[in-house]
TORLUMZA-99046 format. One record per residue: x, y, z of N, C-alpha, C in turn. Coordinates in steps of 0.2 Angstrom, whole numbers, plus 5000, padded with zeros to 4 digits. Last residue first. Example, Ala and Ser with C-alpha at 12.3 -4.5 7.8 and 13.67 -1.06 7.14 Angstrom:
506449895035506849955036506450005039/506649725039506249785039506649845039/
//
This chain:
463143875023463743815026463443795032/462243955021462643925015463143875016/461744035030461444005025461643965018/462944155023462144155027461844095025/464144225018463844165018463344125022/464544345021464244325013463944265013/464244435035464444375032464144375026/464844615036464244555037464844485035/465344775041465244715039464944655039/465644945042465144895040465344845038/466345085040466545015044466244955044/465045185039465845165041465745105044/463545105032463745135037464645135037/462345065018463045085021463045125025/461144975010461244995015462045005017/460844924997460944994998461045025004/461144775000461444804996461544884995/460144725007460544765011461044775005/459344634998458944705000459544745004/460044554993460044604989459644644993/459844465004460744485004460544544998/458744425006459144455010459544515009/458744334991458144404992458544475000/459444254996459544294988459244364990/458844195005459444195007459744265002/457544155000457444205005458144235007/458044064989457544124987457744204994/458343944996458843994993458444054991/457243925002457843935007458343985003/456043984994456443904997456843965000/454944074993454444024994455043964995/455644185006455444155000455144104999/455744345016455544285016455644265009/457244445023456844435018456344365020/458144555035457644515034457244485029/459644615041459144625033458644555035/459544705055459744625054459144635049/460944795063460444785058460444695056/462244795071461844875069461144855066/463244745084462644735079461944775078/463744855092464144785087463644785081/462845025092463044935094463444905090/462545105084462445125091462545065095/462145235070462445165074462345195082/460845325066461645295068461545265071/459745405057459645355061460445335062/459045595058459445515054459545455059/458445685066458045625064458645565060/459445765069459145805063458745735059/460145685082459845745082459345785077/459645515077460345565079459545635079/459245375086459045445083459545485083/460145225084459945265088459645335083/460645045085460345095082460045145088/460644885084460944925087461045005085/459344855076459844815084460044855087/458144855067458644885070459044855077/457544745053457644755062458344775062/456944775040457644805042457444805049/456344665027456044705035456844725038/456244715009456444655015456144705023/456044775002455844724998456144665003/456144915005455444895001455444824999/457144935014456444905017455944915011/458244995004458144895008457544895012/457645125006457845085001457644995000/457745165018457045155017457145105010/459345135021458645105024457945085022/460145215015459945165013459445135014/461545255028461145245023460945185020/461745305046461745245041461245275034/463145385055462545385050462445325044/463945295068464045335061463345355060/463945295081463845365079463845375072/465545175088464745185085464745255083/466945055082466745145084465845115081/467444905093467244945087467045005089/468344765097468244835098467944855091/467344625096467944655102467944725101/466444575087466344585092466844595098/466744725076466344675081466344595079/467544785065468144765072467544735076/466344855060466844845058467144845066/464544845064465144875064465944835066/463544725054463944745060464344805060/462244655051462644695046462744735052/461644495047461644545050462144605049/460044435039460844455038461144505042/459044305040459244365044459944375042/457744235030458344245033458344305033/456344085029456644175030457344165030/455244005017455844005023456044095023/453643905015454243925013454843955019/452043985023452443925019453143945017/451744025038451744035035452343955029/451243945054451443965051451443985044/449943945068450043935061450543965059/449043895082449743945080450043905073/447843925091448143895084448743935083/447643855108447943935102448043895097/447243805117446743785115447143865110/448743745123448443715118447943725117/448943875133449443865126448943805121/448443925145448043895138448043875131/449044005152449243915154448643885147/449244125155448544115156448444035157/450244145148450244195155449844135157/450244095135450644065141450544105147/449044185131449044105132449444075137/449744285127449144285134449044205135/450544265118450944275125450344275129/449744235107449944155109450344185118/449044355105448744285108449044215112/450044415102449744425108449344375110/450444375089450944355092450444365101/449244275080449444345081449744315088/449944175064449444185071449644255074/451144165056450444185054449944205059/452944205055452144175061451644205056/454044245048453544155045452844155049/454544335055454244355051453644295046/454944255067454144305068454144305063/455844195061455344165063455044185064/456944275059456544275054456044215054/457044365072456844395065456544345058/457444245080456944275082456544315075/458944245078458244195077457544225077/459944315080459344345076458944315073/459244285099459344335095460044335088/457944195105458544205103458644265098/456644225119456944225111457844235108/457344115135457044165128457044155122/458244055141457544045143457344125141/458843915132459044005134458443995138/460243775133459443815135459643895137/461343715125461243755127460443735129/461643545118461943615118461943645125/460643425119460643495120461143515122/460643305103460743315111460843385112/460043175093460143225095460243275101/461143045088460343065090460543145092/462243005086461842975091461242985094/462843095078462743035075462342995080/461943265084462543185083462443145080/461343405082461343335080461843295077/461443485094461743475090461643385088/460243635100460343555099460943545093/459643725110460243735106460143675106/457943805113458443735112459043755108/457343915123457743895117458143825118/455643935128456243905130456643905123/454644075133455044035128455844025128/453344045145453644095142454044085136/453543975160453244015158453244065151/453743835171454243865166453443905160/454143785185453543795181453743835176/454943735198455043795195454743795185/454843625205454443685208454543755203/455243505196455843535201455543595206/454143475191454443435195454843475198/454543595178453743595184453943535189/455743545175455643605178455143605182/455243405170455843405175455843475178/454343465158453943415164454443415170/455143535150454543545154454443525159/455843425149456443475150455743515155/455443325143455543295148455943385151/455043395130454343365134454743385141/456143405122455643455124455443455130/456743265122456943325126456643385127/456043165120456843155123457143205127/454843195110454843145116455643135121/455543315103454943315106454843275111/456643235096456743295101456243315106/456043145089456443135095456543185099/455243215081454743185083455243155089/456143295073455843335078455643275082/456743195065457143205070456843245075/455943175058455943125062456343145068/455643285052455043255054455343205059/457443355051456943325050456243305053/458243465052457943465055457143445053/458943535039459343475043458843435049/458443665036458343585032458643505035/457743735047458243715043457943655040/456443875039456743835043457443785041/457544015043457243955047456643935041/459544075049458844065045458244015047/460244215054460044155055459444145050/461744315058461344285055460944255056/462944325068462944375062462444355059/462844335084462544285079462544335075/463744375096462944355098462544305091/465144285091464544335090464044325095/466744215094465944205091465744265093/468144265081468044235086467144245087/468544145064468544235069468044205076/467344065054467844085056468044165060/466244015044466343995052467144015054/466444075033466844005033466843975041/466544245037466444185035466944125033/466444285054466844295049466644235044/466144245069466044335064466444305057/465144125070465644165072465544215067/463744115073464044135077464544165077/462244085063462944085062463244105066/460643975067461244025068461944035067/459243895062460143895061460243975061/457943825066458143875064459043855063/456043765067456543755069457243825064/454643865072455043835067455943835066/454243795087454243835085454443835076/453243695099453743715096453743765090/452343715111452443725104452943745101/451943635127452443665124452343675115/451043655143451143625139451743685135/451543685156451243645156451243595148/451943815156452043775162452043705161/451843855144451543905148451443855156/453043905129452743865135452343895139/453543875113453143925119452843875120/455243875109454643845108454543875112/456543865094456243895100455443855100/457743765090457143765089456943785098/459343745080458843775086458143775085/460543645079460043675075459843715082/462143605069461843625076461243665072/462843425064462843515062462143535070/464143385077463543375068463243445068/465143325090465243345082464343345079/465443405106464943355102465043385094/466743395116466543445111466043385106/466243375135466443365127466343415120/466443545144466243475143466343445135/466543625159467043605153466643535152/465843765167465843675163466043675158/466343875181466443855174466343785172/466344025190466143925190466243905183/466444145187467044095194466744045195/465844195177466744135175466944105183/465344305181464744235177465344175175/465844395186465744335190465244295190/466844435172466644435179466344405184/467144385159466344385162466344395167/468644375164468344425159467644395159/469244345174468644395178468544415170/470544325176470744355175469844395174/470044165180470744215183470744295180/469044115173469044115182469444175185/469344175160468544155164468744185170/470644155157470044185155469544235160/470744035162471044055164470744125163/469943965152469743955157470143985161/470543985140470044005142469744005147/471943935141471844015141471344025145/471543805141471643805145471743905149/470943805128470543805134470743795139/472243805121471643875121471243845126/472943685127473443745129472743815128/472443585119472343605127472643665129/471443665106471943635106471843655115/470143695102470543645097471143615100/468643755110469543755110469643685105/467343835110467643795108468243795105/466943945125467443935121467543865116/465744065129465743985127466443975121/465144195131465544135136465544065136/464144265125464944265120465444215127/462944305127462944245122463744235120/463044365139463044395132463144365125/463344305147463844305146463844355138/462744225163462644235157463144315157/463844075172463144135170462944165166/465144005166464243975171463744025171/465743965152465544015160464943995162/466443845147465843905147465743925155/467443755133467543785142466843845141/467643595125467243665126467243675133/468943535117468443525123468043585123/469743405105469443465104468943485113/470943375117470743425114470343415107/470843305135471143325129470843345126/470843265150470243235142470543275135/471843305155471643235157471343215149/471843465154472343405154472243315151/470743475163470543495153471243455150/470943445172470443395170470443415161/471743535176472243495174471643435173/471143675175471743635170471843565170/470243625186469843645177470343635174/470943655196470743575194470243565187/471443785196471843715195471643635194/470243835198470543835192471143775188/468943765203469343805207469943805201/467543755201467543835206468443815206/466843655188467343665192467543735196/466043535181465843585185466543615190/465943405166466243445174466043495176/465343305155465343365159465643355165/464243265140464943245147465343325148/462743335132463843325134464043295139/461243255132461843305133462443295133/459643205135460143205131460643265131/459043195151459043215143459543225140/458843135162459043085156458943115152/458543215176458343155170458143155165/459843235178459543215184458843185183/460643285169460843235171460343215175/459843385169459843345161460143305165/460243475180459343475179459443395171/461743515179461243445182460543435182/461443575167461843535166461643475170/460943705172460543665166460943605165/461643725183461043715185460743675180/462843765177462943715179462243695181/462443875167462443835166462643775168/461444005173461843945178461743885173/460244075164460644085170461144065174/459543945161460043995156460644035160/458843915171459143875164459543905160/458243995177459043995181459243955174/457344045174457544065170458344015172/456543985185456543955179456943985175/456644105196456944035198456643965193/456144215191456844195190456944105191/454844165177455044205184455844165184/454944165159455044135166454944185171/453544295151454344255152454344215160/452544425153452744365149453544355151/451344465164452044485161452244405159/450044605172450244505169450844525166/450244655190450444655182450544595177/450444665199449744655197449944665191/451644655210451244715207450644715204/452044525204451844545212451544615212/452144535191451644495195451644525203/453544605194453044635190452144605192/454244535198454144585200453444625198/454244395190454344405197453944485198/455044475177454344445179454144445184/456244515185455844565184454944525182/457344455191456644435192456144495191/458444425185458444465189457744495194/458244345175458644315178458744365185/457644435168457444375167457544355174/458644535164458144555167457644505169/459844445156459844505163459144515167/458944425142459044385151459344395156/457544495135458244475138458344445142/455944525138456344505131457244465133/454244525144455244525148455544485142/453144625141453344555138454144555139/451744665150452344665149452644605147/449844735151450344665150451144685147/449744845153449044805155449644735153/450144975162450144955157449744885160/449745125171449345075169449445035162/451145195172450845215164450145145162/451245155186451245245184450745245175/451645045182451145055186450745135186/452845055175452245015170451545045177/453845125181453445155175452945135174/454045015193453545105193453345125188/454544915185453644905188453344975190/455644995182455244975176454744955179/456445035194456245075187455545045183/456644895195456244945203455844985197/457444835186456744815188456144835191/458344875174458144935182457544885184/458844805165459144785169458644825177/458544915154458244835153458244805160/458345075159458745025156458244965156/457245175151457245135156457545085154/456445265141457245285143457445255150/455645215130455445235136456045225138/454545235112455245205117455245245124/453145175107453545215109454045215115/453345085091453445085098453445145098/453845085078453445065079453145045086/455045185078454445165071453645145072/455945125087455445195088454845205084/456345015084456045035087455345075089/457545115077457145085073456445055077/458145145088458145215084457545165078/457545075103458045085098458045135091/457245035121457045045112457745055108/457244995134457445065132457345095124/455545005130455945035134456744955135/454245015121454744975123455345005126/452245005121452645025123453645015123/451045035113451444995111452044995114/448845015112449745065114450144995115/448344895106448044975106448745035106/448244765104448744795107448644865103/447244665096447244685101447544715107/447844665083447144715085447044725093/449344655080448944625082448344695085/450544725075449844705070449444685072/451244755082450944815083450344795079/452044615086451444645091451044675089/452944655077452344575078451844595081/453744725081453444735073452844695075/454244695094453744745092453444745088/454844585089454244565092453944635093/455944655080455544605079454844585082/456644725093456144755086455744705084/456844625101456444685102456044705097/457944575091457544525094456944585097/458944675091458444675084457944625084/458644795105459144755099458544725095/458044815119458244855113458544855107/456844795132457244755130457444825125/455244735136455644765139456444715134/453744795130454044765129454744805131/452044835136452744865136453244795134/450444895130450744825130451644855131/448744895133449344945135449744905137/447344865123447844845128448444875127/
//
């Protein structure tokens, strides 16, 4: 089978790695790829985002199944597109992706029923965002309504930053016009998990749940990230607490999209923050998370193409999907000044080094000229390890990127640790 995944950061590598072992993916295609990618793909020089671009090449190159990785191209209808073409393809069509896409949409989709969530606004016009953020006082969360690069989510401490942020947003257009709508809603306290899961319209499997660290700096400190890290599973996220999440919000989130006409295909992420009141949704991605993704594939023991023909195919529950024993982590290893300004093109050492005793997904990487591998993003690399605990895989992580140096390089020391 002639298999193309669309997309080029360490979430890509990752499900290429997974792909390539499965027997029944012969060619591996990923476009636009990544200098680490390359390894295991053959990369194709088509933005993420070109939809038109991307159903010609797959038609042109008879690809037999496409796996839509991101959410620009999601939300842009490249599923869509590609179905229409005769192409089977992995992920929501747009008007399921919208959950992520429009977080006013997933706000009332959970008000409309009854999943657990934040009290909430919805506001277009700036003046009435200040003076509600006025009213409800400070700690509050402000987010842009579209997608944002995982970075359009502000939790303010005081009214005067989320009052910034929403001036931010709306006024000054920095998401451009994923800000001219914005939910301002409570700030929910306890620790936050996630758990991806595969759907196929119909039914759902949850995945092994996980924790992402967001801001850049340790001690949860500095402003957020797409995620300097993650590990799985967590230990927060009990048997009982899945068996609520499962009947309160998995389930009803499925069921309330196939109700709405919009049939959900592919992998839903759950942000969940477990309150003293139970557990309640954050967020919905309608993807793999990114640098969840690293060390959740690395735990899969089932082949990853069987479980994506499943959801095309709506045969999610006759798949065994087995996990491996024990835990991963992902360590991410950034250029210096991410994620506001930094320099790319360094040359990176190290690498074959730190891959004998962990998996090095490439993020933000490219080929230089005389084969070396350079930067080429905020986030350059994410160290991978497994162990039979938590602490083992976290130990094991953090010494394999020990040989790894670029200019400017830096991580969190605390992965997995708070």
């Amino acid at each position: 089978m002639k298999v193309l995944v669309v997309g080029g950061g360490g979430r890509e590598h990752a499900i290429c790695w997974k792909l390539a072992q499965s027997p029944k993916v012969t060619q591996l295609y990923c476009a636009p790829g990544n200098g680490g990618i390359a390894q295991v793909a053959t990369c194709v020089p088509i933005k993420a985002t070109d939809v038109e671009g991307m159903v010609k090449w797959a038609k042109e190159n008879a690809i037999d199944f496409v796996m839509v990785a991101p959410d620009d191209p999601l939300a842009l209808g490249m599923v869509d597109a590609m179905e229409a073409a005769g192409i089977r393809a992995f992920g929501p069509r747009a008007n399921a992706a919208i959950i992520e896409a429009s977080k006013a949409f997933s706000k009332e989709l959970m008000k409309k029923y009854h999943i657990p969530t934040a009290k909430y606004e919805t506001f277009t016009e700036l003046d009435k965002a200040l003076t509600y953020i006025a009213e409800q006082g400070a700690p509050i969360v402000v987010k842009a309504d579209g997608l944002a690069l995982g970075k359009g989510v502000v939790v303010a401490s005081t009214v005067e930053e989320a009052q910034a942020a929403a001036r931010e947003m709306m006024e000054d257009k920095k998401f451009g016009e994923s800000g001219s709508t914005v939910v301002i809603e409570e700030c929910m306290v306890g620790p936050e998990v996630t758990v991806l899961a595969f759907c196929d319209g119909e039914h759902l499997v949850p995945m092994l749940s996980s924790q992402d660290h967001k801001r850049a700096y340790d001690g949860n400190q500095g402003p957020n990230t797409g995620g300097m890290g993650a590990f799985c599973p967590s230990p927060k996220y009990t048997p009982e607490i899945a068996k609520i999440c499962e009947e309160q919000i998995f389930r009803p989130t499925v069921e309330a999209l196939k109700a709405e006409g919009r049939p959900f295909k592919g992998v839903i992420y759950f942000g969940l923050m477990l309150t003293k009141d139970g557990p309640r949704v954050v967020e919905y991605n309608a993807r793999f998370g990114d640098p969840e993704t690293q060390p959740i594939l690395s735990m899969l023991d089932s082949d990853l193409m069987d479980i994506f023909e499943a959801c095309v195919d709506g045969t999610l529950d006759q798949v065994d999907i087995r996990w491996k024993p024990g835990a991963a982590c992902c360590i991410v290893l950034a250029s210096g000044g991410y994620p506001v300004k930094y320099q790319s093109g360094y040359p990176i050492s190290g690498l074959e080094e730190a891959g004998k005793s962990a998996t090095v997904f490439h993020a933000g990487t490219k080929a230089g000229e005389n084969g070396e591998i350079l930067t080429a993003g905020g986030r350059v690399l994410g160290v991978t390890a497994t162990g039979a605990t938590l602490e083992e895989a976290i130990a094991k992580a953090y010494e394999a990127a020990k040989p790894i140096s670029f200019q400017d390089m830096h991580f969190r020391t605390d992965i997995g640790k708070v």
